[in-house]
C-alpha positions as CSV (number, residue, x, y, z in Angstrom):
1,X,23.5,4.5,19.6
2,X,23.1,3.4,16.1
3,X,26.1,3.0,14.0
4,X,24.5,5.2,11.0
5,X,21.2,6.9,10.7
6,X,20.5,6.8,6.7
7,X,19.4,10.1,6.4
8,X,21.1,12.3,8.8
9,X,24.9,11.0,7.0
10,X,23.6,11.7,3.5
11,X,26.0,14.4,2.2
12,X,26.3,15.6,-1.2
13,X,29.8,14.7,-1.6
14,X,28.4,10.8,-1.5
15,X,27.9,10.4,-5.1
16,X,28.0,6.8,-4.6
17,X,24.2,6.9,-2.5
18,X,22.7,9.0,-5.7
19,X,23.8,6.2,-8.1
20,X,22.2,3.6,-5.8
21,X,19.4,5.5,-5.5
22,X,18.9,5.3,-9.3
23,X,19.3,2.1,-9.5
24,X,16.5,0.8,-6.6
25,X,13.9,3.2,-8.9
26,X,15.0,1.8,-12.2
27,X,15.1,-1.7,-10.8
28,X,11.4,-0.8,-9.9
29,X,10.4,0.7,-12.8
30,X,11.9,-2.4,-14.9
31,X,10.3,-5.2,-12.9
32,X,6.8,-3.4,-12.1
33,X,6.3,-1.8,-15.7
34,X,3.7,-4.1,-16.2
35,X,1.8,-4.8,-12.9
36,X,-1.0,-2.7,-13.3
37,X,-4.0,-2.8,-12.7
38,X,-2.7,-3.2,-8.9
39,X,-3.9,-2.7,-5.7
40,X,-2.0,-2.3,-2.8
41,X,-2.4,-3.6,0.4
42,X,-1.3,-2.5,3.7
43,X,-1.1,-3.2,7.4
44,X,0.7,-5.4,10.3
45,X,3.6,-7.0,10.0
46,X,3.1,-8.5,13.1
47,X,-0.5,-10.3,12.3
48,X,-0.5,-13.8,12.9
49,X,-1.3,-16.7,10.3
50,X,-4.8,-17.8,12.7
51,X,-5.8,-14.7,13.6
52,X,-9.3,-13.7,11.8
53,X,-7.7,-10.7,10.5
54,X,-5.4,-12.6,8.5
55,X,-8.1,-14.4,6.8
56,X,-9.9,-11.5,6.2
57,X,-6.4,-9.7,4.3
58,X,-6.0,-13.1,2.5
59,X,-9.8,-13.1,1.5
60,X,-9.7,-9.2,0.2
61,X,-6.8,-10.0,-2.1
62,X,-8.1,-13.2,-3.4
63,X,-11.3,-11.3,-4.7
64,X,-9.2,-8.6,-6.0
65,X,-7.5,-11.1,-7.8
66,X,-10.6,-12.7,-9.4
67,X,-11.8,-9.4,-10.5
68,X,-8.4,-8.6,-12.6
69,X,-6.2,-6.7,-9.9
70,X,-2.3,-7.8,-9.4
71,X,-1.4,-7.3,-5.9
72,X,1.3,-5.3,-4.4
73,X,2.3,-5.4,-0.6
74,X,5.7,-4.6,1.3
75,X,6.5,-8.0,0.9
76,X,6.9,-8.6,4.8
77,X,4.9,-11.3,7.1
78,X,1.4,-10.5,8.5
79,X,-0.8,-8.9,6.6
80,X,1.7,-8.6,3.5
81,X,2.2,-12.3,3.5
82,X,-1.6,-12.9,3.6
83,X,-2.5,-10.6,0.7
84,X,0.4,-12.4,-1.4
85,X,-1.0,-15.4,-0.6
86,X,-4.7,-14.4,-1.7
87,X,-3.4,-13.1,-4.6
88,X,-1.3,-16.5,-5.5
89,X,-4.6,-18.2,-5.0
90,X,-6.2,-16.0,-7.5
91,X,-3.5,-16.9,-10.2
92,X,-2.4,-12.9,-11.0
93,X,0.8,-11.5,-10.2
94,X,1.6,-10.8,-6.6
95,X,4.5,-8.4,-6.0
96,X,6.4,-8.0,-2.4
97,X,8.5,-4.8,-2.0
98,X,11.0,-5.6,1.0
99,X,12.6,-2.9,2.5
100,X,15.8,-4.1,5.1
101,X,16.2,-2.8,8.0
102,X,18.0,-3.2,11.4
103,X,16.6,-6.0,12.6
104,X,15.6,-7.3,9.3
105,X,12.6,-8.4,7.4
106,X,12.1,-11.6,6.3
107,X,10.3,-11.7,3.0
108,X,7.5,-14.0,2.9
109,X,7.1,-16.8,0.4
110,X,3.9,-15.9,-1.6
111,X,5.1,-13.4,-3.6
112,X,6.2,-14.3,-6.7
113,X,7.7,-10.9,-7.4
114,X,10.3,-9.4,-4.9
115,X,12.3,-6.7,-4.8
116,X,14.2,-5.2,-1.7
117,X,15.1,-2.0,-1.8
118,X,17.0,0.1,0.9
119,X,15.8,3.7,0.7
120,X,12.4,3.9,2.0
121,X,11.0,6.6,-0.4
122,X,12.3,4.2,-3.3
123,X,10.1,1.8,-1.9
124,X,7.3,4.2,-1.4
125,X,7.3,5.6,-4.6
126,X,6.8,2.0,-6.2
127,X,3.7,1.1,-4.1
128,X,2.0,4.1,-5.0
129,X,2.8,4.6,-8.8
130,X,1.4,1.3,-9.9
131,X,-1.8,1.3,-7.4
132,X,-5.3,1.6,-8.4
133,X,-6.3,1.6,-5.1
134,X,-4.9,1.3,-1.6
135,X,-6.3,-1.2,0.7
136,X,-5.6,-0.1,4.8
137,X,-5.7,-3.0,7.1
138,X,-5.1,-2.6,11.2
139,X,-1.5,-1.8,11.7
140,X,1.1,0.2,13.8
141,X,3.2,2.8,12.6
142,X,4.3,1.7,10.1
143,X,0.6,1.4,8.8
144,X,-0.2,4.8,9.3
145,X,3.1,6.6,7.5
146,X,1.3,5.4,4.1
147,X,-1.8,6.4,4.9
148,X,-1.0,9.9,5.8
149,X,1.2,10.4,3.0
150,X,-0.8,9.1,0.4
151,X,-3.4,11.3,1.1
152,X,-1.5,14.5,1.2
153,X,-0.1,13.1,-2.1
154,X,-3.7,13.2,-3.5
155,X,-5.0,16.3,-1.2
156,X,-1.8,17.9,-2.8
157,X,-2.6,17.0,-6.8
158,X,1.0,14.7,-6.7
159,X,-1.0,11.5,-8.0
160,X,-4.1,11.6,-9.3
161,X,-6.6,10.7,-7.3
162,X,-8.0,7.0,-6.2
163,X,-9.8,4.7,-3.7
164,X,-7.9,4.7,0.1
165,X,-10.0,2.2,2.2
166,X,-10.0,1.8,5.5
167,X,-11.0,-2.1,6.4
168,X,-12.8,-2.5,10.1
169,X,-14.8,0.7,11.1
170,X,-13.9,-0.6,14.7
171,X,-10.2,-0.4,14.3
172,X,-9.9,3.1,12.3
173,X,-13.0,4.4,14.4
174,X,-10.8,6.1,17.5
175,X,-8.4,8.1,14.4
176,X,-11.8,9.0,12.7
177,X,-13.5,10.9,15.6
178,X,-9.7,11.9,16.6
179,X,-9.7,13.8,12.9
180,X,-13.4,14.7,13.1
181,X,-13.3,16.0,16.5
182,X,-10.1,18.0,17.2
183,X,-8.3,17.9,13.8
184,X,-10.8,19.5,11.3
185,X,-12.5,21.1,14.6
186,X,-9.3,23.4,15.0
187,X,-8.9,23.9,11.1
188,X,-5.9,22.1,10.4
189,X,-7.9,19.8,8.0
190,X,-10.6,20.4,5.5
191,X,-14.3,18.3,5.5
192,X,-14.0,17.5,2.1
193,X,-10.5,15.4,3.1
194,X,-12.7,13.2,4.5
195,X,-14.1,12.3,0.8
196,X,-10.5,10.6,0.0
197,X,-11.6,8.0,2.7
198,X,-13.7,4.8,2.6
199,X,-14.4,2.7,5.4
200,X,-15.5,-0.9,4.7
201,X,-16.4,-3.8,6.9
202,X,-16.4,-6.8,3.9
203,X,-13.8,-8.1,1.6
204,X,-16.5,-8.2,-1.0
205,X,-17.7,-3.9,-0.4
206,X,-14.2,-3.4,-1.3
207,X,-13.8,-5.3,-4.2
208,X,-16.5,-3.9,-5.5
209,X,-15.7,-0.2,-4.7
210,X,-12.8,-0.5,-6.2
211,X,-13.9,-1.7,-9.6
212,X,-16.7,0.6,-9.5
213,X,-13.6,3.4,-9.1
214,X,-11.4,1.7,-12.4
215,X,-14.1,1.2,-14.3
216,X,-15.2,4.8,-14.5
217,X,-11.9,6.2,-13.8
218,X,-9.5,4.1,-15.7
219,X,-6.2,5.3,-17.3
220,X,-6.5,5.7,-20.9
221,X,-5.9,2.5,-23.2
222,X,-6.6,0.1,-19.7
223,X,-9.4,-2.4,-20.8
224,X,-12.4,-1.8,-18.0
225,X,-12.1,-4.7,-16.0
226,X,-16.0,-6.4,-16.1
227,X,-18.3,-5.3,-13.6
């Protein structure tokens, strides 16, 4: 059995966790204040540096790059190391939010912005406050926790709306029909959900989605980036 399971020996007599708490979210807010415009990019920790995929992840976030967008990934290996590595290539900042864990994480050595943080929501929170967009590679678990929550954060009016894209429509096609078929079938999910999604097969479709998306919809006093 595990030693200590974070959550379940949270108690509020711990004063000592809220202070640390703080601190991870104003160590985040200090170091990523000026970051944006960012795009996240998530997926597989577990992709290898000659798989296909990789290039493709390393290719995305090099073209983000050269269009004006700062990277931000979880700061891991696979496809975290590859879209810090694309955006080191691009010459704009590339942030890598490292979480530790059990068996831990090795941070990988492209980004030239790292922070590791211990609570996962801390963590969480920083990826999706800076992002412009959120780029979805293949990936595990892991993968599909941010997906899901950020869009109940946007189906729920938390953060304002922006592009989620799913990259390979072979890859995310199973959890599609899944949510077509039975999810929204039984009414546990509305059609127009499916508008917070994009599905994409080339690094240069999502570039240019997403600065089609910044452009129009950028935060007041954000120079539009040039089309």
């Amino acid at each position: 059995m595990h030693d200590e399971y974070e959550i379940n020996e949270l108690a509020k007599e711990e004063s000592w966790r809220m202070f640390r708490i703080i601190g991870e979210l104003v160590e985040g807010f200090d170091s990523l204040a000026d970051i944006e415009p960012a795009v996240t990019i998530y997926g597989s920790a577990r992709l290898q540096p000659d798989d296909e995929l990789y290039k493709q992840t390393e290719e995305i976030a090099h073209l983000l790059g050269k269009a004006g967008f700062n990277i931000m990934t979880g700061g891991g290996p696979g496809v975290m190391e590859a879209a810090n590595k694309g955006a080191r290539r691009a010459g704009v900042t590339s942030a890598g939010l490292n979480i530790r864990l059990p068996q831990e994480q090795v941070g990988n050595d492209y980004a030239d912005r790292s922070i590791t943080f211990h609570h996962f929501f801390v963590r969480k929170v920083m990826l999706v406050k800076y992002a412009t967009a959120f780029v979805i590679m293949p990936g595990g678990l892991g993968t599909l926790d941010e997906l899901t929550e950020v869009l109940t954060l946007i189906q729920t009016e938390k953060i304002r709306p922006f592009p989620v894209i799913l990259f390979s429509s072979e890859y995310w096609h199973g959890l599609l029909e899944w949510l077509k078929g039975t999810v929204l079938a039984c009414g546990s999910i509305s059609e127009e959900d499916f508008d917070l999604l994009r599905v994409f097969d080339s690094p240069r479709k999502i570039v240019g989605a997403v600065e089609k998306w910044y452009n129009k919809h950028q935060v007041t006093g954000k120079k539009a980036l040039q089309a």
